[in-house]
C-alpha positions as CSV (number, residue, x, y, z in Angstrom):
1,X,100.6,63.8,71.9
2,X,96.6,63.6,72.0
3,X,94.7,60.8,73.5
4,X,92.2,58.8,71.1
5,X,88.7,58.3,72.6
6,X,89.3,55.0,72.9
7,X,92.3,55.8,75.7
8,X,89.6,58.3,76.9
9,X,86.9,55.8,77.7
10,X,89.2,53.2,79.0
11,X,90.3,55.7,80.9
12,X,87.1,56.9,82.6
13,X,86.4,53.2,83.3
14,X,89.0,52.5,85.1
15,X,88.4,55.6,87.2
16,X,91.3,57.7,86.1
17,X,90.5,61.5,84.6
18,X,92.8,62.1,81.5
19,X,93.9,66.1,82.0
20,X,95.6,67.2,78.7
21,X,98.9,69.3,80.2
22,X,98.2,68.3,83.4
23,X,101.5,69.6,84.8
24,X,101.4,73.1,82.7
25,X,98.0,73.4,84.8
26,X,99.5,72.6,87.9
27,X,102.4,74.6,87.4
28,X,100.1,77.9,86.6
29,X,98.2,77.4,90.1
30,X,101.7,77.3,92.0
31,X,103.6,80.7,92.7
32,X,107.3,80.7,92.7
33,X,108.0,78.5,96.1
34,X,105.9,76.2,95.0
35,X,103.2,76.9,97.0
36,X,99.8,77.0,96.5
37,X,98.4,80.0,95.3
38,X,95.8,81.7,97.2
39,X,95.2,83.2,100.4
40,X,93.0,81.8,102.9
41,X,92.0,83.1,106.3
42,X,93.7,80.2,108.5
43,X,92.1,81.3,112.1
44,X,89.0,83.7,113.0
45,X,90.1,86.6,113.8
46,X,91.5,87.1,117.4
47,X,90.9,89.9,120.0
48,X,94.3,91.0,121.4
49,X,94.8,89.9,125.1
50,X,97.9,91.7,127.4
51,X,98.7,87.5,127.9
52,X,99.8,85.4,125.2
53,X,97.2,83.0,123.0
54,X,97.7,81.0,120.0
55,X,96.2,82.2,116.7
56,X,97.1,79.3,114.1
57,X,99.5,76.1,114.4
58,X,100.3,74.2,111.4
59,X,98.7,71.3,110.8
60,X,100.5,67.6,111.5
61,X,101.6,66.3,107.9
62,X,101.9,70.0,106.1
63,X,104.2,73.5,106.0
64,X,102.2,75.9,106.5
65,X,102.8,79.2,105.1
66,X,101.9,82.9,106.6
67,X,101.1,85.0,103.9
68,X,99.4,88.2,106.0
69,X,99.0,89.6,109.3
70,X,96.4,92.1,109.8
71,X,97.0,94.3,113.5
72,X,94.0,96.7,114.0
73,X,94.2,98.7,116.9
74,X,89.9,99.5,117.8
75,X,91.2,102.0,120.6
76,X,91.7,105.5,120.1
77,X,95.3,105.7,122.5
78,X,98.1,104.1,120.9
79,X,98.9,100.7,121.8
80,X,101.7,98.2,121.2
81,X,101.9,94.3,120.1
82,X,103.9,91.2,119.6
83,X,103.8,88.1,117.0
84,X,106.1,85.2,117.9
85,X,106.3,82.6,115.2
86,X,107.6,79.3,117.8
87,X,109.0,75.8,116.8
88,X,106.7,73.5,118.3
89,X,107.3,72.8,121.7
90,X,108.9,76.0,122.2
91,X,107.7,79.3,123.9
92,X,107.7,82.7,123.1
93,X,110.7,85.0,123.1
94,X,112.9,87.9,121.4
95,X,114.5,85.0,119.2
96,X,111.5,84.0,117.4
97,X,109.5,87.4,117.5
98,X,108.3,89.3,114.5
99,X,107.7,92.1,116.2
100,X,108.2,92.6,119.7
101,X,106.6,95.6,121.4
102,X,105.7,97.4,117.9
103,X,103.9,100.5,118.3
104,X,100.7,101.0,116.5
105,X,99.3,103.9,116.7
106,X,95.1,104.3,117.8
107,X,92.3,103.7,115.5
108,X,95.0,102.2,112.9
109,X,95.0,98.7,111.3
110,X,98.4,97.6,110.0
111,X,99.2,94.6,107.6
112,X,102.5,92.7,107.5
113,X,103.0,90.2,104.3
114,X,105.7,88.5,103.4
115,X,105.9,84.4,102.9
116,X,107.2,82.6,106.3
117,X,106.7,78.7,106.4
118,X,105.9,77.1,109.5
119,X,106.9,72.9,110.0
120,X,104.2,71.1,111.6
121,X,103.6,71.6,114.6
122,X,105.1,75.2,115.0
123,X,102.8,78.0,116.3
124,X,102.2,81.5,115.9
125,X,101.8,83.2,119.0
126,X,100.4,87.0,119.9
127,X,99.7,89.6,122.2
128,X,99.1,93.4,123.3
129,X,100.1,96.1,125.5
130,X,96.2,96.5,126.1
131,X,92.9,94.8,125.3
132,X,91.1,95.8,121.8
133,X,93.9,95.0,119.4
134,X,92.7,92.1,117.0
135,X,95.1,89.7,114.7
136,X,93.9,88.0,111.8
137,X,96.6,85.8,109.9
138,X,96.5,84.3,106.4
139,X,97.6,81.6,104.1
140,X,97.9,78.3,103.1
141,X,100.0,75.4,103.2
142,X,102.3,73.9,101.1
């Protein structure tokens, strides 16, 4: 069915854009979760620290999703880390690690992708064996 320009202009008056397959285009911007597509950075990146700091929380009203995790080890010794995805209000700990104590080896950046969601309020949460490690996480929400 095609709108006339008459249902057009009425249309546009009253404020309302008429999108012809507006739910074909939709659908072609959402992947297969039904998230959308695209990957943004979601916090600067974050120099590693042998205590642990927060690198994103997902915002109140939204899932958020964790597409990527870049690790890059600036030091030339090997070095090891630890990424805690946490319910909000909890802490980190072997139950809701990533990784937990993962080696990486000096000079070396590694990327971890995959498609966690995270409710509002939930927290990712990181830390190294030694200073010099950066983490640099990606995505969206849904």
């Amino acid at each position: 069915m095609t709108a006339s320009l008459s249902d057009i202009l009425t249309t546009q008056k009253n404020g309302v854009v008429a999108i012809n397959n507006l739910a074909t285009y939709c659908s072609s911007i959402a992947d297969s979760t039904g998230v959308l597509s695209g990957v943004d950075q979601l916090s600067p990146p974050t120099g590693g620290t042998t205590g642990y700091v927060t690198i994103y929380t997902a915002p109140t009203g939204v899932i958020g999703r964790i597409a990527e995790i870049d690790i890059c080890n600036g030091n030339a010794a090997a070095a090891s880390f630890y990424i805690h995805l946490i319910p909000s209000g909890g802490t980190a700990s072997t139950s809701n690690a990533l990784f937990y104590n993962a080696p990486i080896n000096g000079n070396t950046t590694v990327q971890w992708t995959g498609g966690l969601a995270l409710r509002p309020g939930d927290f990712v949460q990181v830390k190294a064996s030694v200073t010099g490690i950066t983490f640099n996480v990606s995505g969206g929400i849904v």
